[in-house]
GUFIKE-773560 format. One line per 10 residues: number of its first residue (from 1); their letters; for each residue x, y, z of N, C-alpha, C, O, CB. Coordinates in pm, whole numbers. Each point is the difference from the previous one (the first is absolute). Glycine has a CB too. Example, Ala and Ser with C-alpha at 12.3 -4.5 7.8 and 13.67 -1.06 7.14 Angstrom:
<marpas>
1> AS> 1319 -569 780 -89 119 0 90 120 0 104 -2 66 -293 -115 59; 154 222 -197 82 119 6 -77 109 73 51 111 17 67 -174 -232
</marpas>
This chain:
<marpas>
1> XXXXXXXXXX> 1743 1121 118 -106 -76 64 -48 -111 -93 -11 17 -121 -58 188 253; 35 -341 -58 -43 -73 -65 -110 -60 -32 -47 -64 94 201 81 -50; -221 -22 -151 -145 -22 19 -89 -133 0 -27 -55 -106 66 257 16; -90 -256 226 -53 -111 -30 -77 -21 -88 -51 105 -38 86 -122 199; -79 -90 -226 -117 -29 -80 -100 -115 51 36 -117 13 113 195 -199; -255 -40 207 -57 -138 63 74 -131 -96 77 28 -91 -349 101 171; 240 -260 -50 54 -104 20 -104 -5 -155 52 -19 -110 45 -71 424; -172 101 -304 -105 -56 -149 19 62 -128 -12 -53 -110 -173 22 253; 226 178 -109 57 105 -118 121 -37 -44 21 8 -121 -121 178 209; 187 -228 -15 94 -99 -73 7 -112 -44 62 -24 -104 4 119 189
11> XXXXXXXXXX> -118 -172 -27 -89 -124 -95 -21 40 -130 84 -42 -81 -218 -35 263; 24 165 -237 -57 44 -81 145 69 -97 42 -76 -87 -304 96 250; 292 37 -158 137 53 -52 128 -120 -5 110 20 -52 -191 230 166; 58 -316 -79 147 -165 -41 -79 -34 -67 52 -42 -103 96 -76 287; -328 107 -188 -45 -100 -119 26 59 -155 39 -57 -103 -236 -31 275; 154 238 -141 -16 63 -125 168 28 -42 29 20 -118 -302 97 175; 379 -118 54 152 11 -97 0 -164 -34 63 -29 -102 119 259 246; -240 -334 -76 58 -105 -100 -82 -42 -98 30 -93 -75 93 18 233; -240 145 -167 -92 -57 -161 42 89 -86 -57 -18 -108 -171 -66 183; 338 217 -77 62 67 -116 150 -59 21 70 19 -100 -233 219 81
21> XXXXXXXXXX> 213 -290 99 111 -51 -22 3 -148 -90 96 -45 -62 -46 186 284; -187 -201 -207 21 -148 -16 -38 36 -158 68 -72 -72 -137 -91 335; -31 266 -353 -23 -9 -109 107 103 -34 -33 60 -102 -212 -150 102; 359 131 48 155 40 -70 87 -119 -18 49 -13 -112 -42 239 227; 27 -333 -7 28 -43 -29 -38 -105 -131 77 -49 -83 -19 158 294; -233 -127 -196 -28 -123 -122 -11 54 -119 -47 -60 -97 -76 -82 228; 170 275 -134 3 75 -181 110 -30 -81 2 20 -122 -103 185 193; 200 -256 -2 38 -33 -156 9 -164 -14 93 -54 -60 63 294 28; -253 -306 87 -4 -121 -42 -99 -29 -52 4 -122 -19 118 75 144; -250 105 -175 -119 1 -23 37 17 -208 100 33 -64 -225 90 383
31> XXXXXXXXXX> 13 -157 -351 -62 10 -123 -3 148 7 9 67 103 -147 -294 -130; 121 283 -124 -5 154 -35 -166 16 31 -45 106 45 268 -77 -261; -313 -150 185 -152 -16 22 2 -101 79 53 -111 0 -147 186 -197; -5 13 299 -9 -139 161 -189 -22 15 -103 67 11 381 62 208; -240 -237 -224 -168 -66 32 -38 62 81 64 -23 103 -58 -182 -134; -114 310 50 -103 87 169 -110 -34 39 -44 23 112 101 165 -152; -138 -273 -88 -112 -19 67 -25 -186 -9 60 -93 -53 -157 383 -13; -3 -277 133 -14 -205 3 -213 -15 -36 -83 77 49 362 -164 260; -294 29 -354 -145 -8 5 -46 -125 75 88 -83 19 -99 208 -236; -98 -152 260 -56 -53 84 74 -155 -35 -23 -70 98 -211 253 -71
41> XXXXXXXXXX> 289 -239 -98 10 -114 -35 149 -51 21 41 -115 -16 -241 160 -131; 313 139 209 111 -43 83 90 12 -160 118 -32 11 -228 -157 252; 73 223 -375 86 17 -146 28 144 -27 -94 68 -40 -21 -270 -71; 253 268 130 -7 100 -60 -63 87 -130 12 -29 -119 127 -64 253; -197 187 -84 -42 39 -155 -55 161 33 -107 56 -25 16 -339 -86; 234 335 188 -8 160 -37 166 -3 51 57 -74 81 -364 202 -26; 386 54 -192 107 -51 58 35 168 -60 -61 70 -80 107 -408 91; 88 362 75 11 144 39 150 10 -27 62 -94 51 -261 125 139; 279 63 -261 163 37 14 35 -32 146 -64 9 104 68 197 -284; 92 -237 158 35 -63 203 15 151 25 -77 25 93 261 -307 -51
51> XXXXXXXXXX> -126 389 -78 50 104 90 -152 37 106 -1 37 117 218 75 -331; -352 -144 108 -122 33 98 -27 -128 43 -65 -9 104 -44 209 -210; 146 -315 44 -78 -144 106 85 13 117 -57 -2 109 -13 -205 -294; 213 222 182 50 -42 149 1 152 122 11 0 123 179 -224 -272; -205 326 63 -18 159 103 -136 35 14 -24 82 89 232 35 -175; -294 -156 26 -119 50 46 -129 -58 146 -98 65 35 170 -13 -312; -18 -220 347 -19 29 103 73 65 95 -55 40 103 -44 -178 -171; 231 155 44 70 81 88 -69 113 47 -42 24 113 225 -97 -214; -191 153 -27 -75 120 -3 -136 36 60 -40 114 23 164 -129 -196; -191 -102 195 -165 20 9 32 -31 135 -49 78 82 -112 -151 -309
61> XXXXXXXXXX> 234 -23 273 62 -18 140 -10 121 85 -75 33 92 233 -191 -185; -41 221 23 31 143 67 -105 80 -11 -3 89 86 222 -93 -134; -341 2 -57 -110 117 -23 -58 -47 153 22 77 93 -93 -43 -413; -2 -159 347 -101 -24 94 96 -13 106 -59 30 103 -140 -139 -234; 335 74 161 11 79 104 -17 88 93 -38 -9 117 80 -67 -214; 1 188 14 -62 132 22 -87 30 18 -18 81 91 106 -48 -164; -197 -85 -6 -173 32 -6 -30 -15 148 -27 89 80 -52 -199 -332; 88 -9 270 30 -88 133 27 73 144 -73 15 98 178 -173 -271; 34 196 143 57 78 69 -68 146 83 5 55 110 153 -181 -278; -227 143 25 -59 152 -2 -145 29 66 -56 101 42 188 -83 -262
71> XXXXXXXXXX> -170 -173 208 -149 15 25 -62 54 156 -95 76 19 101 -277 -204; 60 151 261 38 41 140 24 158 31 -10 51 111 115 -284 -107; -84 277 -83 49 172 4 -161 86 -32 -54 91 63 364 -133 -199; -353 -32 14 -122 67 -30 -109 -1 29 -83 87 -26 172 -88 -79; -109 -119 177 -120 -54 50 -70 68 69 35 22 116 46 -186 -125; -194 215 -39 -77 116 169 9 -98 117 69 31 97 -303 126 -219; 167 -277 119 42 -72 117 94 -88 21 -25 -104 61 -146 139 -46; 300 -5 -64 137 11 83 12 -74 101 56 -109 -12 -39 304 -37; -68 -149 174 -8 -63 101 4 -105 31 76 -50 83 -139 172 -79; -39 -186 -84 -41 -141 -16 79 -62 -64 17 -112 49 -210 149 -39
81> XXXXXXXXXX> 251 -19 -99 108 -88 -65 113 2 119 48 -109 33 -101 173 -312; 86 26 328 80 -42 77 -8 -99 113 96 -40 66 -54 224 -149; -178 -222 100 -20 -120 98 61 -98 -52 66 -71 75 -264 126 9; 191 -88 -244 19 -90 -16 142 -10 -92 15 -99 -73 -270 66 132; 333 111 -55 107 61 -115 79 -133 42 1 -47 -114 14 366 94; 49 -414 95 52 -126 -2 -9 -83 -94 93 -33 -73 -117 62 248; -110 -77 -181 -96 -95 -81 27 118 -143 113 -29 -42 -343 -114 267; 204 197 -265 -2 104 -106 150 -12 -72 10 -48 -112 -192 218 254; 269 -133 -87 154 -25 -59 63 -111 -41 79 -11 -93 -56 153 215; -72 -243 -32 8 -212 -15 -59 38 -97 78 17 -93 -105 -205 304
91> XXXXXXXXXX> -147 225 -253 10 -41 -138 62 87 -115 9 -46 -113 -198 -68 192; 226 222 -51 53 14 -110 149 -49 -83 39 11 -117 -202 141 209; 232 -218 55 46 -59 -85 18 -159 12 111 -50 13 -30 274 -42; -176 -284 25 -101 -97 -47 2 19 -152 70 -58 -83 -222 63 301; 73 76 -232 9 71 -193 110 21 -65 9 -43 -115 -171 172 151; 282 -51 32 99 -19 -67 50 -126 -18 8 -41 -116 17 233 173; 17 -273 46 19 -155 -17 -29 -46 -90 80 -59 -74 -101 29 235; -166 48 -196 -57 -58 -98 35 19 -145 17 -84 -88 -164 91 251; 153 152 -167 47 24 -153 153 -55 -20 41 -57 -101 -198 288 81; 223 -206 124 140 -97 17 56 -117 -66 98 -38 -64 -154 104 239
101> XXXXXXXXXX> -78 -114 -116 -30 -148 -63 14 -66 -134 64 -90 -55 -195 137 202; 1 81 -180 -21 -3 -164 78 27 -73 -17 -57 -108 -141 98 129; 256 31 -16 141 56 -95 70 -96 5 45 -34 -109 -22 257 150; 24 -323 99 39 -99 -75 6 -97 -37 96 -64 -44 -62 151 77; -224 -131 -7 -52 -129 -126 59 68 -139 75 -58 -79 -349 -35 198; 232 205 -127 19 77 -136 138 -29 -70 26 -17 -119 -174 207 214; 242 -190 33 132 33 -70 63 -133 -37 79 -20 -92 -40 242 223; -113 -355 1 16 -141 -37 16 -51 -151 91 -41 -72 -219 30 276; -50 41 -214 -78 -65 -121 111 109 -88 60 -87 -63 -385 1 137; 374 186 -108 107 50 -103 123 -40 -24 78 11 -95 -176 138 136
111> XXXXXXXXXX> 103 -221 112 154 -100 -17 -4 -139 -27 88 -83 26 3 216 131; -225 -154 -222 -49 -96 -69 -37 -106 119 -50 -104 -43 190 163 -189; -129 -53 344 -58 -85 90 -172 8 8 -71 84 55 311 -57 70; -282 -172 -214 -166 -41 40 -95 -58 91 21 -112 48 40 113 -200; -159 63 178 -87 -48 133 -122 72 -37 3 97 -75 180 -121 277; -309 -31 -142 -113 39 27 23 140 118 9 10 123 -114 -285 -193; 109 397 -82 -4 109 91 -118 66 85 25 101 65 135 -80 -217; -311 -87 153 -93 -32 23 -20 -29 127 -76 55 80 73 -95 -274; 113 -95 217 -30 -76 129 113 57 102 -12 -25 120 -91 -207 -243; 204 302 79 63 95 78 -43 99 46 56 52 97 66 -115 -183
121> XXXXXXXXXX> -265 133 14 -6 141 56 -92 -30 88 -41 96 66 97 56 -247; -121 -301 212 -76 23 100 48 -19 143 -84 12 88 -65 -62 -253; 252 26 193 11 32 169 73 122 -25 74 29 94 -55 -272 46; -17 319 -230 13 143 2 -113 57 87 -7 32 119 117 -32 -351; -217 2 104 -101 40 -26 -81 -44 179 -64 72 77 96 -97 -412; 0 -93 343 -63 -76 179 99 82 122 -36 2 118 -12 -319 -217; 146 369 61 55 58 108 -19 182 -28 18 95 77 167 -340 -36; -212 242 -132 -115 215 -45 -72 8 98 -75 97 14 -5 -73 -275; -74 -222 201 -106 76 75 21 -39 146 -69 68 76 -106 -64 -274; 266 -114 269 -47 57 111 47 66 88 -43 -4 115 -43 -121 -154
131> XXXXXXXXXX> 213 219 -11 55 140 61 -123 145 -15 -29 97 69 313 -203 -157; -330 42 -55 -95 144 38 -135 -92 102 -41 78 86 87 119 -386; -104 -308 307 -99 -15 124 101 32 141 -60 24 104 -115 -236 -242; 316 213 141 43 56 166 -66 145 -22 -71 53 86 345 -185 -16; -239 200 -211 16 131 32 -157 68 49 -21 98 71 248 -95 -254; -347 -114 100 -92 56 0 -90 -22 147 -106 52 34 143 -64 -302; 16 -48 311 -53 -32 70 74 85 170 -16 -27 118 -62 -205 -328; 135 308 158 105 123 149 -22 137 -68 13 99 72 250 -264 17; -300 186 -233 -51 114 -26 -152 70 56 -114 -44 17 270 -39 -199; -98 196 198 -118 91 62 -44 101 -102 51 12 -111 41 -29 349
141> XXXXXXXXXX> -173 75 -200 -74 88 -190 98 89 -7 63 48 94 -351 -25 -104; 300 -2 -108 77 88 -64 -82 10 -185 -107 -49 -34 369 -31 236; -173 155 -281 -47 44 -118 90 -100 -81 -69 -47 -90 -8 310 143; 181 -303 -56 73 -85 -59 0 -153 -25 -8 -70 -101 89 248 171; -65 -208 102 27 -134 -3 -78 -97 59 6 1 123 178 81 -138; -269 -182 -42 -51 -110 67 -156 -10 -71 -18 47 -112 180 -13 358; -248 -85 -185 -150 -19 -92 -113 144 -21 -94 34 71 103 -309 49; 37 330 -227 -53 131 10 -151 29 -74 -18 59 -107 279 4 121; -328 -101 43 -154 24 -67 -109 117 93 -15 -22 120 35 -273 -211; -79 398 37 -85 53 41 -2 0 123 31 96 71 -115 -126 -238
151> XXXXXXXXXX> 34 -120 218 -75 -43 133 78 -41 73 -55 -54 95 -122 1 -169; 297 50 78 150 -33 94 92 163 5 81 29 88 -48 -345 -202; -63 389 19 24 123 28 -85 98 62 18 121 -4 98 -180 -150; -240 -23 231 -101 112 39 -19 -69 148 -69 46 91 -72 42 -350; 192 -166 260 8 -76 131 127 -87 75 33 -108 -50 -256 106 -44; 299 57 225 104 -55 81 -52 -169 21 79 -95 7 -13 362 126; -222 -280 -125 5 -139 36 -19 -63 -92 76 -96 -9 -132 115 189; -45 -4 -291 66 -46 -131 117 -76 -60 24 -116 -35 -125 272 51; 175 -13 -13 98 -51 1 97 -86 76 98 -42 -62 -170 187 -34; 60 -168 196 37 -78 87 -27 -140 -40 69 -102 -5 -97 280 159
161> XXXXXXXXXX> -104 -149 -183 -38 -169 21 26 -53 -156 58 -108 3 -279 124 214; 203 13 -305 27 16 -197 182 -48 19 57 -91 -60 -270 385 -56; 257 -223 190 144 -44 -1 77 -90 62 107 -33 -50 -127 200 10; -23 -220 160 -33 -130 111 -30 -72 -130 102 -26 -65 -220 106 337; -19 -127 -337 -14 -160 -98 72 51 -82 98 -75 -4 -324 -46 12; 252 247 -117 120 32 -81 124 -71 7 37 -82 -84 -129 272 99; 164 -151 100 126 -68 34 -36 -118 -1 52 -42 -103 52 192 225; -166 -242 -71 3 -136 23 -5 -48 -161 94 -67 -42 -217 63 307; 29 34 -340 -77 -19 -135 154 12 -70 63 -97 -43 -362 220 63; 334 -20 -22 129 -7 -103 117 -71 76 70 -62 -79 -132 293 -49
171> XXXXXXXXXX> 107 -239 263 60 -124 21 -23 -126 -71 89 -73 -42 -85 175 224; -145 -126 -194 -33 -182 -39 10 25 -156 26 -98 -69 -231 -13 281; 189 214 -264 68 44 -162 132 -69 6 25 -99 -68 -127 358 27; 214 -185 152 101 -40 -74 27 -126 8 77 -50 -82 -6 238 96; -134 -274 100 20 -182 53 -41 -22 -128 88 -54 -68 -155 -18 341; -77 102 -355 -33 -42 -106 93 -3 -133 1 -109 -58 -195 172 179; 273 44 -178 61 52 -40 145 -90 -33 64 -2 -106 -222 192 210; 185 -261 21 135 -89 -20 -71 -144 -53 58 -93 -55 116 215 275; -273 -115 -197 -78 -120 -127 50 -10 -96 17 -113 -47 -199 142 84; 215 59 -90 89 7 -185 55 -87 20 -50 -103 -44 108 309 -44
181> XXXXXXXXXX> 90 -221 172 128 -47 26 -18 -142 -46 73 -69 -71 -7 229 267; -187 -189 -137 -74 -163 -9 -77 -32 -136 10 -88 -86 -60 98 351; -17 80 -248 -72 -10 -145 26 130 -121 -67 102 -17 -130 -234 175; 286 97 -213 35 129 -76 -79 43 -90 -6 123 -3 197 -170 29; -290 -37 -143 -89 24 -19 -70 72 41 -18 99 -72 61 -226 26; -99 123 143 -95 82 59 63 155 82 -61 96 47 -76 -355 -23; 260 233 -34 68 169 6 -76 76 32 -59 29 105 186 -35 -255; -125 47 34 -94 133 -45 -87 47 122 7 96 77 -33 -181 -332; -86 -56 235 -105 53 78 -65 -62 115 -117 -28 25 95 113 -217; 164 -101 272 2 -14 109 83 118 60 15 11 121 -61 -252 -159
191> XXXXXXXXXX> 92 317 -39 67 144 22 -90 100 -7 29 96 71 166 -160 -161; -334 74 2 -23 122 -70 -170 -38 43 -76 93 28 311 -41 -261; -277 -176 233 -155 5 62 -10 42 163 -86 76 44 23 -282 -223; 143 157 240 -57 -26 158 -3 176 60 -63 54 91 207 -357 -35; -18 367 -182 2 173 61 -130 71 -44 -55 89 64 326 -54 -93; -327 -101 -128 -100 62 -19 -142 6 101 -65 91 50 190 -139 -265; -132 -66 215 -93 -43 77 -65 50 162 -112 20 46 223 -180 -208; 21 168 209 75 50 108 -45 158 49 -56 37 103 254 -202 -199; -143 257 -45 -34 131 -30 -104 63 -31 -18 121 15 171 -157 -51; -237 -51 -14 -154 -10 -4 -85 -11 118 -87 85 13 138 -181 -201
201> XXXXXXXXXX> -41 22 259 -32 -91 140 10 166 80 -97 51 55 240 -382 -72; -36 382 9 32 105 111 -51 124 -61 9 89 84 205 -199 18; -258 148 -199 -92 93 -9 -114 -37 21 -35 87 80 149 5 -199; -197 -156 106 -126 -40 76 -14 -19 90 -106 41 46 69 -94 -151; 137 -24 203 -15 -4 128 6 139 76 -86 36 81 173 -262 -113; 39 306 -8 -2 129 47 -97 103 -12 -11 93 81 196 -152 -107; -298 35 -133 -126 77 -24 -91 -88 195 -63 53 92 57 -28 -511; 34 -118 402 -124 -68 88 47 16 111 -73 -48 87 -18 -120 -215; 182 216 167 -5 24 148 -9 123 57 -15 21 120 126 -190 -121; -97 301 -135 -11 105 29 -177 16 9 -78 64 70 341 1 -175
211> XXXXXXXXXX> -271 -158 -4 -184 11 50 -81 -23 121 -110 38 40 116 -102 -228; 101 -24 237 -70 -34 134 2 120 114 -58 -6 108 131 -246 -158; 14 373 -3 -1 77 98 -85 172 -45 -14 110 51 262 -282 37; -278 113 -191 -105 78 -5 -152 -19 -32 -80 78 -52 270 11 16; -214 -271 102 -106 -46 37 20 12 114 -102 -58 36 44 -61 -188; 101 143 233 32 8 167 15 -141 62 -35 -19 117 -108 238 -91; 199 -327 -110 -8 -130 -10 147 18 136 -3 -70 101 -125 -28 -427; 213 174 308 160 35 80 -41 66 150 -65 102 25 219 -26 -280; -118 -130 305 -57 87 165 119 81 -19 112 -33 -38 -240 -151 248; 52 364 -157 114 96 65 81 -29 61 -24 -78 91 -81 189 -84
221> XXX> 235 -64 -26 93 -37 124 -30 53 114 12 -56 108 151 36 -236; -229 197 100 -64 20 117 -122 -59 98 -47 46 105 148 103 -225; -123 -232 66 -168 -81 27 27 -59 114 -86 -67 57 -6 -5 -287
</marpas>
């Protein structure tokens, strides 16, 4: 007997055999020491034995896979993820893509090819956030995944509505986000302010709307 696999589980499994195939193949052309890290200014200046610079996103690949994979199994509310398990699998591998990505700026910049690795990671980084505003914005409560504060876990409409401007909010993250491309300079923090900001914004809003329903500010549905 033969066993289907949904269409996305294999997705997910060609990405992760070709990000350990692609850092087998680039091992023996690499330096014995491979540049891993970059600091804000796009200059290497952290650096790792290749056997762990070019296998260890593989590896972390395959860890959050799984995690991923798994989260759906454990979830008391289960259920709910499955409303949205479509949107949920796109992004995960969205993420793999992403780390994808990064292995081989990594393996580039080791084959001595130079660029503002900076202004590359931001339509990475612009196509992250606004796969997670699809996701957040089709997620229903759960313990895992999506804007998890107190007052979105104590409330269906809450949450509802926290994840409605959520999604939109981190969509215009990632439009923001491909700003780098243009202004590389400003990289950084056109990648790393608009999420903060963003993430901030949605715990308060979500404190303030749960308040409103226990000012009786929210009409009953039964009312």
């Amino acid at each position: 007997m033969i066993m289907h696999l949904p269409k996305s589980r294999v997705i997910i499994a060609g990405i992760l055999i070709l990000t350990f195939a692609i850092a087998i193949i680039a091992y023996p052309f690499m330096p014995d020491v491979m540049a891993s890290h970059w600091g804000f200014s796009g200059e290497a200046n952290g650096y790792m034995p290749k056997i762990w610079a070019l296998f260890l996103v593989p590896v972390i690949s395959v860890g959050l896979a799984l995690l991923f994979l798994l989260i759906p199994r454990i979830d008391p509310l289960r259920k709910n993820i499955e409303k949205f398990m479509d949107a949920y699998e796109q992004f995960i591998i969205v993420i793999l893509i992403f780390l994808l990505y990064i292995s081989l700026l990594a393996i580039l910049w080791n084959l001595r090819y130079r660029f503002d690795i900076t202004q590359l990671l931001s339509p990475a980084f612009g196509v992250l956030f606004y796969a997670c505003g699809i996701l957040i914005s089709k997620a229903k409560r759960n313990w895992f995944i999506g804007i998890r504060t107190p007052w979105t876990m104590s409330s269906d409409r809450v949450w509802d509505k926290t994840h409605a401007i959520g999604g939109k909010l981190f969509r215009l993250a990632g439009v923001l986000a491909l700003g780098g491309v243009i202004f590389p300079g400003m990289a950084w923090f056109l990648m790393l302010a608009p999420v903060l900001l963003i993430t901030g914004y949605l715990v308060v809003y979500s404190y303030l709307e749960f308040k409103k329903e226990g000012e009786g500010i929210v009409p009953s549905p039964h009312s």
